[in-house]
C-alpha positions in Angstrom: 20.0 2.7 29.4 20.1 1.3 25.9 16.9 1.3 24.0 16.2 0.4 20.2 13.6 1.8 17.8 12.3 0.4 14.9 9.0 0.5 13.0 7.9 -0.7 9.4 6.2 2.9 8.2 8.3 5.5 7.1 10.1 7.2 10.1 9.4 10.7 8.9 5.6 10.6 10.0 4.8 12.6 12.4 4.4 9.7 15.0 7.3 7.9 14.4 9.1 11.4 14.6 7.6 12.1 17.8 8.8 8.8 19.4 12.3 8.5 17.9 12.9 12.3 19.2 11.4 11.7 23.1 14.0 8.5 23.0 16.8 10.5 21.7 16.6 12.8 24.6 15.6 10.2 27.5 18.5 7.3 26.5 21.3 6.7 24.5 19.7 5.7 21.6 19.9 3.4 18.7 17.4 2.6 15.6 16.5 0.2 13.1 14.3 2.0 10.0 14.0 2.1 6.3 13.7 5.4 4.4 12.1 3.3 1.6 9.0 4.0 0.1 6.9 1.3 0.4 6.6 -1.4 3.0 7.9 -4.3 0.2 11.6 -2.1 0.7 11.4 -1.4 3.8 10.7 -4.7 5.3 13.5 -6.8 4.0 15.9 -4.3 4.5 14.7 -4.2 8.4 14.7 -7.7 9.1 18.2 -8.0 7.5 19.4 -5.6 10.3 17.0 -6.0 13.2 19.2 -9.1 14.9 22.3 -7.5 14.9 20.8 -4.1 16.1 18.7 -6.0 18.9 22.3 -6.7 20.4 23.1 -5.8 23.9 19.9 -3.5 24.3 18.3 -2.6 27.5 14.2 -2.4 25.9 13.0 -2.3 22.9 10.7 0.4 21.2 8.2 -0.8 18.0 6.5 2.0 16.5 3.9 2.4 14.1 2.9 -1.1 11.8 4.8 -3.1 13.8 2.7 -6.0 15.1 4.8 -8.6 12.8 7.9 -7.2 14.4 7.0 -7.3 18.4 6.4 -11.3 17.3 9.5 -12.2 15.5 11.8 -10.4 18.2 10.1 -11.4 21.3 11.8 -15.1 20.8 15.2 -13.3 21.0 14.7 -11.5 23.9 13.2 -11.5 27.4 14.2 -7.6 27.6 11.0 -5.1 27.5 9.5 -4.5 24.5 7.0 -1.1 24.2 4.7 -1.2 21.7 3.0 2.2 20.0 -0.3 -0.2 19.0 -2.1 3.2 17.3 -4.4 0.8 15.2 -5.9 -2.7 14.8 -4.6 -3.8 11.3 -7.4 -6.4 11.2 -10.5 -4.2 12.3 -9.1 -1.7 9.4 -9.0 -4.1 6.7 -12.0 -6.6 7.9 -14.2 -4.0 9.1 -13.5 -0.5 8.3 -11.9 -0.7 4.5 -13.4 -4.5 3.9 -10.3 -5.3 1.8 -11.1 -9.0 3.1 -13.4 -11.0 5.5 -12.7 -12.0 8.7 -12.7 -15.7 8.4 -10.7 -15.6 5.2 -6.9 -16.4 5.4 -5.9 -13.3 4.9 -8.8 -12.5 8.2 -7.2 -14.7 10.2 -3.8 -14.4 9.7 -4.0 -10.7 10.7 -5.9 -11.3 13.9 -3.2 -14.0 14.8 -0.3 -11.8 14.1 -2.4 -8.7 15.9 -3.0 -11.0 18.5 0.3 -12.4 19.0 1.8 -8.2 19.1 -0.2 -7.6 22.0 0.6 -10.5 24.1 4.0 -10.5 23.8 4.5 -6.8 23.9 5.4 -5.4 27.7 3.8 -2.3 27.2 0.9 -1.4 24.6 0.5 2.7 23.8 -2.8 3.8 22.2 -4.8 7.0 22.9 -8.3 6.6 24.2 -9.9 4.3 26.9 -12.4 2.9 24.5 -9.8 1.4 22.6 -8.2 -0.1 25.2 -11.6 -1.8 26.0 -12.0 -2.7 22.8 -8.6 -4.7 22.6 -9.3 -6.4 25.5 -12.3 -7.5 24.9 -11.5 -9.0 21.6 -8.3 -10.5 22.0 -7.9 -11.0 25.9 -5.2 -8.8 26.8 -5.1 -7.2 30.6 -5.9 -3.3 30.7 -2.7 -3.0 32.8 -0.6 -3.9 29.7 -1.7 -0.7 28.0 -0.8 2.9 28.7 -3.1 5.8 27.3 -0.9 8.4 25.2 -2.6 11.0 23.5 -2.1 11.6 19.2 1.2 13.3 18.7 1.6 15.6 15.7 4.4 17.8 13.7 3.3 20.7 16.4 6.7 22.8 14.2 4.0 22.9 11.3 0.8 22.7 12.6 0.2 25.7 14.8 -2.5 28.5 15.7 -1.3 31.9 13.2 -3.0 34.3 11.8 -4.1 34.4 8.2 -6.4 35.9 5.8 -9.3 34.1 5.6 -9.4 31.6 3.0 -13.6 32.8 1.6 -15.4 35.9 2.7 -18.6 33.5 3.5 -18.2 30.6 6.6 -16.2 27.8 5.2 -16.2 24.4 6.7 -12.9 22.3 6.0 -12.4 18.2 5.7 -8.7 17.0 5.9 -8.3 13.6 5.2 -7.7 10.0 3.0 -11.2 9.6 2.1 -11.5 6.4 3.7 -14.2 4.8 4.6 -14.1 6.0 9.0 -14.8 9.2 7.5 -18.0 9.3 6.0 -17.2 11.7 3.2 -20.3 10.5 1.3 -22.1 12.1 4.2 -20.4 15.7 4.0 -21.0 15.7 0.1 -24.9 15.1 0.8 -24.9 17.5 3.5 -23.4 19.7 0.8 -26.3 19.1 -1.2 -29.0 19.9 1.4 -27.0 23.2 2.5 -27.1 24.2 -1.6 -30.8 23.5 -1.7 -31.4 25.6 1.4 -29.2 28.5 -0.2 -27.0 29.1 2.4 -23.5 31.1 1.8 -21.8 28.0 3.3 -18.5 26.6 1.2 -17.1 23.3 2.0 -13.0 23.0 1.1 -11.9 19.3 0.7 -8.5 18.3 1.4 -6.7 14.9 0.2 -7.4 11.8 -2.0 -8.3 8.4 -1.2 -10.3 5.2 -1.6 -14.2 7.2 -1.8 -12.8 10.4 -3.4 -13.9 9.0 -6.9 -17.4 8.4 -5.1 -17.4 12.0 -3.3 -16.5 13.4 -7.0 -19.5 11.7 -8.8 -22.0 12.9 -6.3 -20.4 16.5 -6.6 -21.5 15.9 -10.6 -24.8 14.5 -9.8 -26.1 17.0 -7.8 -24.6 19.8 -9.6 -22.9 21.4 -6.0 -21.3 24.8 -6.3 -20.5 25.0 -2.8 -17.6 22.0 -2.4 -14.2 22.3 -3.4 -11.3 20.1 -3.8 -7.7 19.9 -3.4 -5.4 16.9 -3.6 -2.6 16.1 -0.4 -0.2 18.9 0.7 2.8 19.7 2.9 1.8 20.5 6.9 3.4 23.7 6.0 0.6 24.5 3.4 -2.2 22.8 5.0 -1.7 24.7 8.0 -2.8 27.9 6.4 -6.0 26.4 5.5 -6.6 25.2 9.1 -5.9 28.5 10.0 -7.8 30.1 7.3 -11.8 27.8 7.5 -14.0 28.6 10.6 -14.4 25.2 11.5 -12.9 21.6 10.5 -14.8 17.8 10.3 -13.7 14.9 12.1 -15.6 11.5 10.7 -18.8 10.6 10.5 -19.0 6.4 10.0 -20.0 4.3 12.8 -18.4 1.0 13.9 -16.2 -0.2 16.3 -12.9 1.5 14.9 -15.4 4.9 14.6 -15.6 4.3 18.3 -12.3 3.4 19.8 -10.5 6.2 17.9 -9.1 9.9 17.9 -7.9 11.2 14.7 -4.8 13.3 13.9 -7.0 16.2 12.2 -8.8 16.5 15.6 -5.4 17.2 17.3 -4.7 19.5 14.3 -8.0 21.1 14.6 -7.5 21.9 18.9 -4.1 22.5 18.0 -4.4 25.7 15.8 -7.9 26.8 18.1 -10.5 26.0 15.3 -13.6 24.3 16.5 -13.8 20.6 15.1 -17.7 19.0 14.3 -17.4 15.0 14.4 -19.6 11.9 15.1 -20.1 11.8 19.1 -18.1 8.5 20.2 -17.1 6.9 23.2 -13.5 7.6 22.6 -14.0 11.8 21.5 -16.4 11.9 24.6 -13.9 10.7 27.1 -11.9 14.0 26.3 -14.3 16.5 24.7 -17.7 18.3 25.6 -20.2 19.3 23.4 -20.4 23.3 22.8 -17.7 23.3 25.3 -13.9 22.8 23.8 -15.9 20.4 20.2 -19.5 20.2 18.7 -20.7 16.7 18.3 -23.5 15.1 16.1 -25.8 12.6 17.6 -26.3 10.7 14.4 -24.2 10.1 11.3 -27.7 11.4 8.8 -26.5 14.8 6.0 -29.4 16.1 7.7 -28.1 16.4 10.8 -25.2 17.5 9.9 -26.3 20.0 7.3 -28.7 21.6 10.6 -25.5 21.4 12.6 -23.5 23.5 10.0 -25.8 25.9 9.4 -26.6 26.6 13.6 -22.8 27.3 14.1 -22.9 29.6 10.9 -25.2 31.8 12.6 -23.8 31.6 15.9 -20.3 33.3 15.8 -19.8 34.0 19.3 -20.3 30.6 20.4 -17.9 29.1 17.2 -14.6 31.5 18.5 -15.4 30.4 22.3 -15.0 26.7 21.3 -12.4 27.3 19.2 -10.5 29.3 22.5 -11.2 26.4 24.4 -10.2 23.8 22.0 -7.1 25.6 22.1 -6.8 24.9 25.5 -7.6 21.8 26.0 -4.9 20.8 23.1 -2.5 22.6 25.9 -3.7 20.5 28.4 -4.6 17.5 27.4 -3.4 16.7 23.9 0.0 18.2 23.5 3.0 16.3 22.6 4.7 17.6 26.2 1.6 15.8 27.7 2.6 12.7 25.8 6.1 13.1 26.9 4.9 13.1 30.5 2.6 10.1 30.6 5.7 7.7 28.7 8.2 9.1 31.7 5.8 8.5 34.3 4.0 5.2 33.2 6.8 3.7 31.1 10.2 4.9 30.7 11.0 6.2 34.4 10.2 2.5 35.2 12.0 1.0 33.3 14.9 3.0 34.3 14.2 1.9 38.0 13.8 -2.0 36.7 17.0 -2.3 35.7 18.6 0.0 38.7 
């Protein structure tokens, strides 16, 4: 069977590399990318390519920030076309980063084109049941168009090792773009309230982003001796520091997106067995119970998390349990053999026996 892959990120992210490997191995395989390194080169040089590369295939395979491509090569073809959703575009820039409104042009040209992707697609991936609800509910698609994949990672450089601690006292870590799903303006006041209350508890914050400026101001205003900062790094080097912290954050924002979604760091988290603290949401609860394999908050308040902090601090025993657990639940339900399983089962061993 001849399949095609193509996507408008870069193909060296961890998803895309996750997807173009599975169909490697599974068919005989054919792609259509751009190494460049921003979407204005890579799109043109795609869409100079795609037509000639869609020749004579069996399916199709559109990867990450592809919703424009499912609609301009579903007119071409009446072949399958599988479609790794992983994000609505328009609730991220409407909603979540508020880079314009809804009913501007801009608003409704994304929800057309987002709209469009999932009703031409054959197959839609994404990775939790409360974003599957949520797509259907907004834009009227069938649940039996969507298969639920777990988040796949770089599991060659993101692994359990270990490591010399990174800070004698308990140090609480934050991976991330500092975008708005995070709350990071929430850990930096939790911050404060754990420095007022004196306790030996460091906070290490990893990446750059759109609130990082904001994070850094209220560092300066409060005066916090307790947070850190580092800009982005190789998996390579950020694995030692997942390794290296006692537990990692997840986000802390509410909203629909907040809802719907897993986030890579929590698969890195239960990946390297480190307990991860996040937002309780319909999508981390389908997976995840509290003090079992992931601690929750109820509320997104720096007071609540602050409390939350400081009760795992003093509870040790309970902190390297979860983490063990976490562990194993990554083995079980979050690894990227699992993924590999649900696609062969609910999508590409079908296929196969479509076209037999």
């Amino acid at each position: 069977m001849k399949i095609l892959f193509t996507c408008a990120d870069k193909p060296s992210i961890s998803r895309n590399r996750f997807h173009r490997s599975t169909l490697k191995e599974k068919f005989e395989y054919t792609e259509c990318i751009s190494k460049g390194k921003s979407y204005v080169s890579r799109i043109p040089s795609i869409l100079a390519r795609l037509p000639f590369k869609m020749i004579g295939k069996d399916a199709y395979f559109v990867s990450y920030m592809g919703h424009f491509l499912v609609v301009l090569m579903r007119p071409f073809t009446k072949k399958p076309i599988i479609f790794d959703f992983y994000l609505s575009i328009y609730d991220m820039m409407c909603n979540d980063r508020k880079v314009y409104a809804p009913h501007s042009i801009l608003g409704k040209m994304t929800y057309w084109i987002e709209k469009k992707s999932l009703e031409k697609a054959d197959y839609i991936i994404v990775d939790t049941q409360a974003l599957i609800k949520s797509l259907s509910d907004m834009y009227g698609i069938s649940v039996d168009k969507f298969v639920r994949v777990p988040l796949t990672i770089n599991e060659d450089n993101i692994f359990k090792k270990e490591v010399k601690p990174y800070k004698e006292n308990f140090t609480v870590l934050y991976v991330g773009s500092y975008i708005p799903l995070h709350g990071t303006e929430v850990i930096v006041e939790a911050a404060r309230i754990l420095q007022e209350k004196g306790e030996n508890i460091s906070i290490l914050m990893i990446g750059k982003g759109p609130d990082y400026d904001k994070c850094q101001a209220l560092v300066q205003k409060y005066d916090l001796k307790n947070i850190e900062f580092k800009g982005f790094m190789p998996l390579e080097e950020l694995n030692y520091y997942y390794n290296a912290t006692d537990i990692n954050l997840g986000l802390f924002n509410e909203g629909e997106r907040a809802n719907a979604v897993v986030l890579n760091k929590t698969n890195d988290s239960f990946r390297v067995g480190k307990p991860h603290l996040t937002l309780k949401t319909d999508a981390m609860s389908e997976a995840f119970v509290d003090n079992e394999d992931i601690f929750y908050v109820k509320d997104i308040l720096p007071q609540t998390l602050a409390e939350r902090i400081i009760t795992l601090k003093n509870n040790p025993t309970l902190v390297n349990a979860v983490g063990a657990a976490a562990l194993k639940s990554y083995d079980t339900k979050l690894s990227n053999a699992r993924a590999v399983q649900i696609l062969n089962e609910n999508i590409f061993d079908t296929l196969e026996i479509k076209r037999k």
